[in-house]
C-alpha positions as CSV (number, residue, x, y, z in Angstrom):
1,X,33.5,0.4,0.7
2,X,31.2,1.1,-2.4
3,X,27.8,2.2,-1.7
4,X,24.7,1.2,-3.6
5,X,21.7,3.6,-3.0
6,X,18.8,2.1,-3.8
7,X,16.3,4.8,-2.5
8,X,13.9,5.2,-5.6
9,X,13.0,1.0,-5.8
10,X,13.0,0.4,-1.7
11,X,11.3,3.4,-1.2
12,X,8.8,2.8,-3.1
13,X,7.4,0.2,-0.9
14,X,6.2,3.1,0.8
15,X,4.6,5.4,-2.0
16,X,3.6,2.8,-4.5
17,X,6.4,3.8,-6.3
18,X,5.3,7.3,-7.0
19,X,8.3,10.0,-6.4
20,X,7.2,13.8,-7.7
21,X,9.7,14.8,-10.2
22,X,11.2,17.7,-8.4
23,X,11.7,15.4,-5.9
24,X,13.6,12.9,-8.0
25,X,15.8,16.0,-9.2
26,X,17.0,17.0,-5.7
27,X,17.9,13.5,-5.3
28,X,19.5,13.3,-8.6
29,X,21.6,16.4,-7.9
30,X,22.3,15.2,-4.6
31,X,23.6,11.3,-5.7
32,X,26.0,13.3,-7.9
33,X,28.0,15.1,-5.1
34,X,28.8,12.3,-2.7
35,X,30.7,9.2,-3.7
36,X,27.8,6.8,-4.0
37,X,29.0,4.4,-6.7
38,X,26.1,2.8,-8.4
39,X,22.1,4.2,-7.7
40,X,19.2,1.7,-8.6
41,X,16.9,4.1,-9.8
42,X,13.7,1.4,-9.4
43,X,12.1,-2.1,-10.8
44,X,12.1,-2.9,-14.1
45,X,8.4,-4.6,-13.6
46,X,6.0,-7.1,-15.6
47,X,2.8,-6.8,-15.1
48,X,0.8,-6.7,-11.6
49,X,-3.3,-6.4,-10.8
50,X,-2.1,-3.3,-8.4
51,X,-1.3,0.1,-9.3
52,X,2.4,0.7,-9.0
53,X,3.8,3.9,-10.4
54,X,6.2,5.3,-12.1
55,X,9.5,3.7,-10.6
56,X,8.5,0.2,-10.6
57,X,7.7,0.2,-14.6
58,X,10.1,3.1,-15.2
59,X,9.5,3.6,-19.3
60,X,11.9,4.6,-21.1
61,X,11.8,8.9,-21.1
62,X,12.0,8.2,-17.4
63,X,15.1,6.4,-18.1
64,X,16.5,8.9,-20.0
65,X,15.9,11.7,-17.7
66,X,17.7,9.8,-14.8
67,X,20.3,8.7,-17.2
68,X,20.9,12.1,-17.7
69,X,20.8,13.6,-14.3
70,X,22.8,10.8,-12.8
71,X,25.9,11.3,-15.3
72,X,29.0,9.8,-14.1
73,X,27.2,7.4,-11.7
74,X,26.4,3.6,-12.7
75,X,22.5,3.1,-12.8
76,X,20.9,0.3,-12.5
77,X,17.3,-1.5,-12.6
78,X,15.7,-4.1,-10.4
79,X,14.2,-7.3,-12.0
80,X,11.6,-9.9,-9.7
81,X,12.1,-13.1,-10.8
82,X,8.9,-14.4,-9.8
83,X,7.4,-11.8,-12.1
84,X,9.8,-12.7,-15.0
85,X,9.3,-16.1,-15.1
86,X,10.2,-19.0,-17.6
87,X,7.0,-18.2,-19.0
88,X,8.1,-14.5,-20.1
89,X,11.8,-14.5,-20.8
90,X,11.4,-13.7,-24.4
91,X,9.5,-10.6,-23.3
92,X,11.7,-10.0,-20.9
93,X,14.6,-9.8,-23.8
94,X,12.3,-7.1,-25.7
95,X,12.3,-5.0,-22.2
96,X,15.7,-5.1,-21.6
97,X,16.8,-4.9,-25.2
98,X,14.6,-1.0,-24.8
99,X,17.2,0.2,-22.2
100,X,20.3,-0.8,-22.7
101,X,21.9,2.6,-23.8
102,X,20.3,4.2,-19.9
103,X,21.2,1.2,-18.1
104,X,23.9,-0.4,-16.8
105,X,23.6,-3.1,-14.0
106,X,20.4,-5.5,-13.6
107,X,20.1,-6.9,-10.2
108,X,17.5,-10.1,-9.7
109,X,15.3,-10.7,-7.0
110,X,16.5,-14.3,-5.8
111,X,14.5,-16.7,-4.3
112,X,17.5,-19.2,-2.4
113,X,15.2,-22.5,-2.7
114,X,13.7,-21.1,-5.6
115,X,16.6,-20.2,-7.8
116,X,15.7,-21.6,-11.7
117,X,13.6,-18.9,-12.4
118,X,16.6,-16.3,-11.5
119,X,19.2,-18.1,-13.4
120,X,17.1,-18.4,-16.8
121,X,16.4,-14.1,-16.1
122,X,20.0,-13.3,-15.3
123,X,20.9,-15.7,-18.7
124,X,19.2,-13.0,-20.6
125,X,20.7,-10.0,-19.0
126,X,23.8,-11.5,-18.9
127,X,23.8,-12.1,-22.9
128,X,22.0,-8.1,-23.7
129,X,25.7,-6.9,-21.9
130,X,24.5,-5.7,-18.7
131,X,26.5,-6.3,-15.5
132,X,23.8,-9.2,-13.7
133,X,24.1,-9.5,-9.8
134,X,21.6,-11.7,-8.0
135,X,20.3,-10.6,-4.5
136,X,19.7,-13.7,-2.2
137,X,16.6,-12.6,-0.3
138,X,16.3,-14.3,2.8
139,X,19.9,-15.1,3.5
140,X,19.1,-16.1,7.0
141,X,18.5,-19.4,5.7
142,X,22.3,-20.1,4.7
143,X,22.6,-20.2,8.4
144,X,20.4,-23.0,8.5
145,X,21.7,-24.4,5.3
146,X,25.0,-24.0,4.1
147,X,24.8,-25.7,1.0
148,X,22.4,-23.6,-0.7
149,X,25.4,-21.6,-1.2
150,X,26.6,-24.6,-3.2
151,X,24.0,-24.3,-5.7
152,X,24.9,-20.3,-6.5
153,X,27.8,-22.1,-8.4
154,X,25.9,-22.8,-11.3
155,X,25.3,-19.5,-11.9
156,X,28.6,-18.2,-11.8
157,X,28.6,-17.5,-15.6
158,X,25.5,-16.1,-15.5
159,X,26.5,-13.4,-12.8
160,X,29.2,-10.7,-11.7
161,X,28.1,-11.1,-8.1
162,X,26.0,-11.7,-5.4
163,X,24.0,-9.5,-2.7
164,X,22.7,-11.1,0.7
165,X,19.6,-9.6,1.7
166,X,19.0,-10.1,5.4
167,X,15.1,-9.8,4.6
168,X,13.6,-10.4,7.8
169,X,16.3,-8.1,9.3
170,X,17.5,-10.6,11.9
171,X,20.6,-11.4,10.8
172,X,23.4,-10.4,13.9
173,X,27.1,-9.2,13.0
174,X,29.0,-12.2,13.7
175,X,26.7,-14.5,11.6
176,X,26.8,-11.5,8.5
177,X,30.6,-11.9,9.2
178,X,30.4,-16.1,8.9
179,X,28.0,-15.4,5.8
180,X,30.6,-13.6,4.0
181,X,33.3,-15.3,4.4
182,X,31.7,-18.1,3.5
183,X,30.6,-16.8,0.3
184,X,34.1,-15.7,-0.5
185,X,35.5,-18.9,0.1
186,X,32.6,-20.6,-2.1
187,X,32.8,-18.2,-4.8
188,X,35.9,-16.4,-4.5
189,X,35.7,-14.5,-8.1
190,X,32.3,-13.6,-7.1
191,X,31.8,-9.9,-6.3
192,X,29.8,-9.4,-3.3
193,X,27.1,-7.2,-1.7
194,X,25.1,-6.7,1.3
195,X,21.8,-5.1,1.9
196,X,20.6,-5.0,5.4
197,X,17.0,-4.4,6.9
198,X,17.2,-2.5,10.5
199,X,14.8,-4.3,12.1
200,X,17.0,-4.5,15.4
201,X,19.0,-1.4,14.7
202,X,21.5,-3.8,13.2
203,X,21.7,-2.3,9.7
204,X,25.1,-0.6,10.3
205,X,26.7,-2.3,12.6
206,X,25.8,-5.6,9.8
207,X,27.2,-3.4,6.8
208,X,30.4,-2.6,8.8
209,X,30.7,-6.7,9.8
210,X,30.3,-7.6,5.8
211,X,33.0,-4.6,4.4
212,X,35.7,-6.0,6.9
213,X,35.0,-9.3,6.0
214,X,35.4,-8.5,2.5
215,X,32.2,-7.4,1.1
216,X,32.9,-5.1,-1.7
217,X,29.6,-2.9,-2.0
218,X,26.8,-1.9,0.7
219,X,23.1,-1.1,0.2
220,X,21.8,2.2,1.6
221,X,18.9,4.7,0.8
222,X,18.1,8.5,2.0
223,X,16.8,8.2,5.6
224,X,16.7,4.5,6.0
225,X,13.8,4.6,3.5
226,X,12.8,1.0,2.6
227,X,10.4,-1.9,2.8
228,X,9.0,-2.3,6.7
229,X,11.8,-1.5,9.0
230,X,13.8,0.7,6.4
231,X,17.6,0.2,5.9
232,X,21.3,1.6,6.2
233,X,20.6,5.0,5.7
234,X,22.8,6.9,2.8
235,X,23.7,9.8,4.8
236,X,25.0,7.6,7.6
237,X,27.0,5.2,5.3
238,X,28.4,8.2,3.7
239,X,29.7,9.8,7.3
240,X,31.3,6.4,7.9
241,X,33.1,6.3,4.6
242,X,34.1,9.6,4.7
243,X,35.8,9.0,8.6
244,X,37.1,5.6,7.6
245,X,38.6,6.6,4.6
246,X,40.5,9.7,5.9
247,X,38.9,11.2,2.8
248,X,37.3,15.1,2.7
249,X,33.8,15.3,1.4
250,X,31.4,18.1,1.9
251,X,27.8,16.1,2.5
252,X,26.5,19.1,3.4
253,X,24.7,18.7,-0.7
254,X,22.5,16.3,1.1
255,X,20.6,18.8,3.3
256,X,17.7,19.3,0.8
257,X,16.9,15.9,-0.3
258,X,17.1,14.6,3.5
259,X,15.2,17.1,4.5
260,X,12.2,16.2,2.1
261,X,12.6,12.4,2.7
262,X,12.7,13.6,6.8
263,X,9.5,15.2,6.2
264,X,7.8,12.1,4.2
265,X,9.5,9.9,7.2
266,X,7.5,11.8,9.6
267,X,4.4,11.0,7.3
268,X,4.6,7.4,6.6
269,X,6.3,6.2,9.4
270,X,9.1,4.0,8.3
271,X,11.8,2.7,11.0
272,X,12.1,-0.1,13.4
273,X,9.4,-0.2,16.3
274,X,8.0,-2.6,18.6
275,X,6.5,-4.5,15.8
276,X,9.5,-5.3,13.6
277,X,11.8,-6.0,16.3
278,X,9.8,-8.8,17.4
279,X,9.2,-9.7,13.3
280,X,13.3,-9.8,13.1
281,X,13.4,-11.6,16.3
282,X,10.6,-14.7,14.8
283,X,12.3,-13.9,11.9
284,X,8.7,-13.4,10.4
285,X,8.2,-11.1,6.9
286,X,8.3,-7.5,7.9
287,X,6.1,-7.3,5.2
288,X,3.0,-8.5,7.1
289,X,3.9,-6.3,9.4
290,X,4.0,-3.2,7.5
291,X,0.8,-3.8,5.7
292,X,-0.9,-4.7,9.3
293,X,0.6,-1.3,10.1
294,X,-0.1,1.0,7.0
295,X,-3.9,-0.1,7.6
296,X,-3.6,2.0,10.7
297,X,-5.5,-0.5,12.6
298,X,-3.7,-2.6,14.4
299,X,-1.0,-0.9,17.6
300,X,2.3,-2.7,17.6
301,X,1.5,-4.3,21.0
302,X,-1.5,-5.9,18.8
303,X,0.9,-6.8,15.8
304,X,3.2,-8.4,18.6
305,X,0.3,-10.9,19.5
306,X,0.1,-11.9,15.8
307,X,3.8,-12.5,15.6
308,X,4.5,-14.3,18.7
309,X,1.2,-16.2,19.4
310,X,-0.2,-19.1,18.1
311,X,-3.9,-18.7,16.5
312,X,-7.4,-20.3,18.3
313,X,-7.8,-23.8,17.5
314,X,-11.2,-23.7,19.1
315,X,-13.4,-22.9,15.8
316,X,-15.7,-19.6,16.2
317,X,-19.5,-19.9,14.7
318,X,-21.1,-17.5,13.1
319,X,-24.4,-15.9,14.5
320,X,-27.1,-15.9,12.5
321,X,-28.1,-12.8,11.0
322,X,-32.0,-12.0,9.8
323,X,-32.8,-10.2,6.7
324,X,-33.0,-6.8,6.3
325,X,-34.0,-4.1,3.2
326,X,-32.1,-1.4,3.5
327,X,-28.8,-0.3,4.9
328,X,-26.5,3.0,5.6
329,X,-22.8,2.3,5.6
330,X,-20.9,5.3,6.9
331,X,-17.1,5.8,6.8
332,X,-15.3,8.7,8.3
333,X,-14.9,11.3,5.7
334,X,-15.3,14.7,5.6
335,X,-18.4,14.4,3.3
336,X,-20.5,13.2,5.9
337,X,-20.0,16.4,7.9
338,X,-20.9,18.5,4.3
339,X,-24.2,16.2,4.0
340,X,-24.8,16.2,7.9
341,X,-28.5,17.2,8.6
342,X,-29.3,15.3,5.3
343,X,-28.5,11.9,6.5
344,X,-30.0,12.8,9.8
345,X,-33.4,13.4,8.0
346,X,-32.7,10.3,5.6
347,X,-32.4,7.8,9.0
348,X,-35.8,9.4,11.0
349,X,-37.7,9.0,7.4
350,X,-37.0,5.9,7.5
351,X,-37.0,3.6,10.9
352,X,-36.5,0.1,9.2
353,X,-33.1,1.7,7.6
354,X,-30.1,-0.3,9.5
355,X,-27.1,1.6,9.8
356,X,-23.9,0.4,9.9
357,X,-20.8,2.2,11.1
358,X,-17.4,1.7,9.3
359,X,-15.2,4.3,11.7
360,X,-15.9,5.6,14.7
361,X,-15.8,9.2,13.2
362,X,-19.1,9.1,12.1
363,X,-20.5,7.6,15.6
364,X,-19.7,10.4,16.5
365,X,-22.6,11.9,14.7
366,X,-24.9,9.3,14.4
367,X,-24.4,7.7,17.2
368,X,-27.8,8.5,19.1
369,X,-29.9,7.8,16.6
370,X,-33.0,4.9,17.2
371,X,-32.5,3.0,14.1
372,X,-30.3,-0.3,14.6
373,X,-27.1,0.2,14.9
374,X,-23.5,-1.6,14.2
375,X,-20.5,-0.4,15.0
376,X,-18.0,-2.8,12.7
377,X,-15.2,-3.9,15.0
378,X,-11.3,-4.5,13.7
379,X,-7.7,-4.5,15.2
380,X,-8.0,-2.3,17.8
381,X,-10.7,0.0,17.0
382,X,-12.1,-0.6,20.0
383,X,-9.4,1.6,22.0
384,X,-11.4,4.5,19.9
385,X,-14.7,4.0,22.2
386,X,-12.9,5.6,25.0
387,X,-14.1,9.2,23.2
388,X,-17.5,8.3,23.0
389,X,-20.5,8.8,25.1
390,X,-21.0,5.2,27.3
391,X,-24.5,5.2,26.9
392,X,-23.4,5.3,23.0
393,X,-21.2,2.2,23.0
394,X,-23.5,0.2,25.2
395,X,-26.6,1.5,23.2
396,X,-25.5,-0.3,19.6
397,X,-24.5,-3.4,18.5
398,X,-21.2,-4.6,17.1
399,X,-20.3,-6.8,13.8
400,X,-16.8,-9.1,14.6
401,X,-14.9,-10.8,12.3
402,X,-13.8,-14.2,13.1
403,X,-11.3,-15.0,10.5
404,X,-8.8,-12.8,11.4
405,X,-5.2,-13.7,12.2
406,X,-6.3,-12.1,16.0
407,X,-8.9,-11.9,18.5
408,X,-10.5,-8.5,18.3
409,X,-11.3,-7.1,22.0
410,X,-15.0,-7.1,22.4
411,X,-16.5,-4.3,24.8
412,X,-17.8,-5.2,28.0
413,X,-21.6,-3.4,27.6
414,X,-23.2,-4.1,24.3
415,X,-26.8,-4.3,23.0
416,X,-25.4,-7.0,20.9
417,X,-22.5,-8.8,19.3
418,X,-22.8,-10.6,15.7
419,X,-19.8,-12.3,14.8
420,X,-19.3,-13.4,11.3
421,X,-17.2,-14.8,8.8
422,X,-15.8,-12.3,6.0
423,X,-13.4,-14.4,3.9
424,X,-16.3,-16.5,1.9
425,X,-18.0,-13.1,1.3
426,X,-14.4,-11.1,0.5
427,X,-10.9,-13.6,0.5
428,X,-9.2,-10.2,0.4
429,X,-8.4,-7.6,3.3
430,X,-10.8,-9.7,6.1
431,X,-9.7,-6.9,8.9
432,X,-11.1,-3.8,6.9
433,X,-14.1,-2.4,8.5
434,X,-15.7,-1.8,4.9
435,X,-15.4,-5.8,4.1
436,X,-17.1,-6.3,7.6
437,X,-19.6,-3.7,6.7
438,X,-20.7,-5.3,3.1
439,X,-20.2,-9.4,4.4
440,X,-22.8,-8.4,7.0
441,X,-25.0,-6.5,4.2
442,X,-24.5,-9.9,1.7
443,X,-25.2,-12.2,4.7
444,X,-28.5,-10.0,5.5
445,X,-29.4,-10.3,2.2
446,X,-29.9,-6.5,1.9
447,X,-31.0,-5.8,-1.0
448,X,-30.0,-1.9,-1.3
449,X,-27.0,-0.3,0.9
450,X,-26.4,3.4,0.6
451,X,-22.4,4.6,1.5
452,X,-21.8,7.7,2.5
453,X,-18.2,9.2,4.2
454,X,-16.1,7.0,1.5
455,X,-13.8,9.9,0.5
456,X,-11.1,8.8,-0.7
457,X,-7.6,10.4,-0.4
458,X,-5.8,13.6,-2.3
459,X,-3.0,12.6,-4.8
460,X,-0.9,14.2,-2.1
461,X,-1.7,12.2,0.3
462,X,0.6,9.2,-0.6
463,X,0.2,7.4,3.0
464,X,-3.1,6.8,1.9
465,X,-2.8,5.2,-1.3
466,X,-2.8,1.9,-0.1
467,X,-5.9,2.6,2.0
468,X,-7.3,3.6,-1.8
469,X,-6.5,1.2,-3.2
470,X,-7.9,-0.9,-0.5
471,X,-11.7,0.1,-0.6
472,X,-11.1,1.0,-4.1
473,X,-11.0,-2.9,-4.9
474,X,-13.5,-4.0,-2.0
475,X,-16.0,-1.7,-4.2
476,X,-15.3,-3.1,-7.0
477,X,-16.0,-6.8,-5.1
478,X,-19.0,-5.7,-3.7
479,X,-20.5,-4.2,-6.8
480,X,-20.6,-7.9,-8.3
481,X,-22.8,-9.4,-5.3
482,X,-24.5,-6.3,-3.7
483,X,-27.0,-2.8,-5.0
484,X,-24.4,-0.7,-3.6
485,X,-25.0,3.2,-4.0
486,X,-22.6,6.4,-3.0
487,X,-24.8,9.0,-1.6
488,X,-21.9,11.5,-1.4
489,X,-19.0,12.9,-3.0
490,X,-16.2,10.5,-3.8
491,X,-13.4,9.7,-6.0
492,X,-13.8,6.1,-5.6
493,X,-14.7,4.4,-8.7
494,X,-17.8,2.9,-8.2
495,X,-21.1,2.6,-10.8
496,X,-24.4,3.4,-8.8
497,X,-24.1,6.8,-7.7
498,X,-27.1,9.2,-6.2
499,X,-27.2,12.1,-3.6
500,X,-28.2,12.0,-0.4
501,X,-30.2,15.2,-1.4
502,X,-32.3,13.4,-4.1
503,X,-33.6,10.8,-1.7
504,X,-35.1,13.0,0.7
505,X,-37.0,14.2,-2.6
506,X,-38.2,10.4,-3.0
């Protein structure tokens, strides 16, 4: 068995693909004492509208620093051939052409029923020298269709192997063991590779069905850490080789590194739960369902409903909303505690102000005020009410979304309940409370809305960065259609900004 660790790309499904450099050193020193064979060290990426960091673009003095701290060891890059496409292959020469003396293998990103757009990429890696495998994401569907598989044979020029990915992670031993086998007997010059998703706990026992059925090389990173579910871990392939092999190695070098990815496990959360089990079950994209999960809104019991049931045909209607001047959208930073009494004084002034509540933090403060009130209403924020005063909850009204993949559970006492629609306000993130908050300020026809308790997160805090990144482009959005104004301290990128402070001197 050779082992592939691909920590620094999969992982980075987790931190945007930032990694502090320290970090990347441990890991680094760590690689270099265990038999690991070959370490991707990240994507090698285009061009995307997000922020991605430093491993998914990895320029070339980043190349050259893991080029030299991985000495001895085979390093290669990720390629997305859906990013790379026909359109940009003689870019993608240019790129590839810049790292050829730190790289050595170039694995594609391979679409099975989409698979042009990775042969014409691999063609050009293939010609530049590199060693060119192609993962087959989605390998569940050979099951379905066998001669798929038929089709890899036009690329066997173009490649020195082939990875299944069991993306969905719902692939079961004995079908990972028909898989291979019928790969080898397809392309039997073909190296071949296996990169499992643990979905149902089956990453190991899967990698162990693929070596004895003659895979050659297994994917694994530090602690599982990977897209959704995470994968094989390194630490456990390497125990395995060492017992199966009757070989001697001290892994006792990989204390510090798995104790810091331990630690950012513990943070962020990756592993199987509830939710991915029944996404590997439906064989539905774990993706959805770590993105319903890094929102932090939805329980897996809630996720489970989205997987598994079918979504209301009866069509919901909107409630008509009247106009309004002015409104208060509060989120649940710490700023509103700093600019407490302030706001206080800012909602008495002013009776007609509507204020609408983005997290149930800041009903806890403002909850008893006289003004209206909305409490915006997503995933299963309503489990929060428990901690709140009942004459609260049954005091204010509540703003649902209706074009969301779920129902959201409505309380039972209510002044009020508006539902609306958010997609032909915001097509993008319809579940967060702040795209509830504005589409009810756009359909209202407010014509000034005040934010306050919009934070933002500490560079440290890399679980939040998609949260960020989130609001960070609903602001942007909403500074198109609406006067929107931050009224306290934030590191959001936004145009109109005032103090809470200097209104009360209005």
């Amino acid at each position: 068995m050779k082992i592939l660790d691909c920590t620094l790309r999969d992982g980075g499904y987790y931190t945007d693909w930032d990694f502090p450099r320290a970090l990347v050193s441990d890991y680094c020193k760590a690689m270099c004492s265990v038999p690991v064979d070959y370490i991707e060290v990240g994507y090698r990426g285009y061009y995307t509208d997000k922020y991605y960091g430093e491993y998914y673009y990895l320029p070339e003095k980043t190349l050259e620093f893991l080029k030299s701290s991985l000495e001895g060891k085979k390093i290669g890059v990720m390629l997305n051939a859906k990013e790379w496409g026909p359109n940009n292959l003689i870019e993608l020469k240019k790129n590839l052409v810049s790292i050829r003396q730190y790289v050595d293998f170039v694995r594609i990103a391979t679409n099975p029923r989409a698979l042009e757009p990775a042969f014409e990429a691999a063609k050009v890696a293939k010609v530049l020298g590199f060693e060119v495998y192609s993962n087959l994401m989605y390998s569940h569907v050979f099951l379905e269709d066998s001669n798929i598989i038929d089709q890899l044979s036009v690329a066997s020029e173009l490649v020195n192997g082939f990875f299944l990915v069991d993306s969905y992670g719902c692939i079961f031993p004995e079908q990972t063991e028909y898989l291979v086998r019928l790969m080898i007997k397809k392309l039997p010059d073909k190296k071949l590779g296996f990169h499992g998703h643990n979905n149902l706990e089956l990453a190991f026992a899967n990698a162990i069905a693929a070596t004895r059925s003659g895979c050659e090389v297994v994917d694994s990173t530090i602690t599982g850490m990977g897209r959704g579910s995470g994968n094989l871990s390194t630490e456990l392939c390497l125990a395995y080789k060492t017992q199966s092999e009757g070989t001697d190695y001290d892994l006792s070098s990989l204390t510090t590194v798995y104790d810091t990815f331990k630690d950012l496990k513990d943070k962020m959360g990756w592993g199987t739960n509830f939710a991915y089990i029944l996404s590997g079950i439906s064989k539905s994209p774990q993706q959805k369902v770590s993105d319903l999960l890094q929102t932090k809104r939805y329980s897996t019991n809630m996720i489970g409903k989205i997987l598994t049931e079918k979504t209301d045909e009866i069509p919901k209607s909107e409630t008509d909303i009247p106009q309004r001047e002015e409104a208060l959208v509060l989120g649940g930073g710490n700023s509103i505690f700093s600019c407490k009494h302030a706001l206080i004084e800012y909602i008495e002034r002013n009776p007609n102000l509507t204020i609408i509540y983005a997290s149930t933090n800041s009903l806890r403060i403002f909850g008893t005020s006289k003004n209206e009130s909305y409490l915006c209403l997503a995933g299963d924020s309503i489990n929060d009410l428990d901690n709140h005063e009942p004459e609260v909850i049954s005091s204010i009204k509540y703003i649902i979304p209706i074009d969301i993949p779920v129902d959201v559970l409505e309380p039972k006492k209510t002044a009020g309940i508006t539902r609306i629609k958010t997609s032909d306000v915001f097509p993008d993130y319809l579940d967060s409370p702040l795209t509830v908050a504005l589409s009810f300020c756009k359909k209202a026809n407010i014509k000034r809305v005040y934010l306050s308790g919009f934070d933002g997160y500490k560079e440290s805090d890399i679980g939040g960065t998609k949260l960020f990144n989130e609001n960070q482009r609903i602001m942007y959005q909403a500074q198109e259609i609406l006067d929107i104004r931050m009224v306290s301290k934030t590191s959001y990128d936004i145009i109109n900004r005032n103090s809470i402070f200097n209104l009360l001197t209005k």
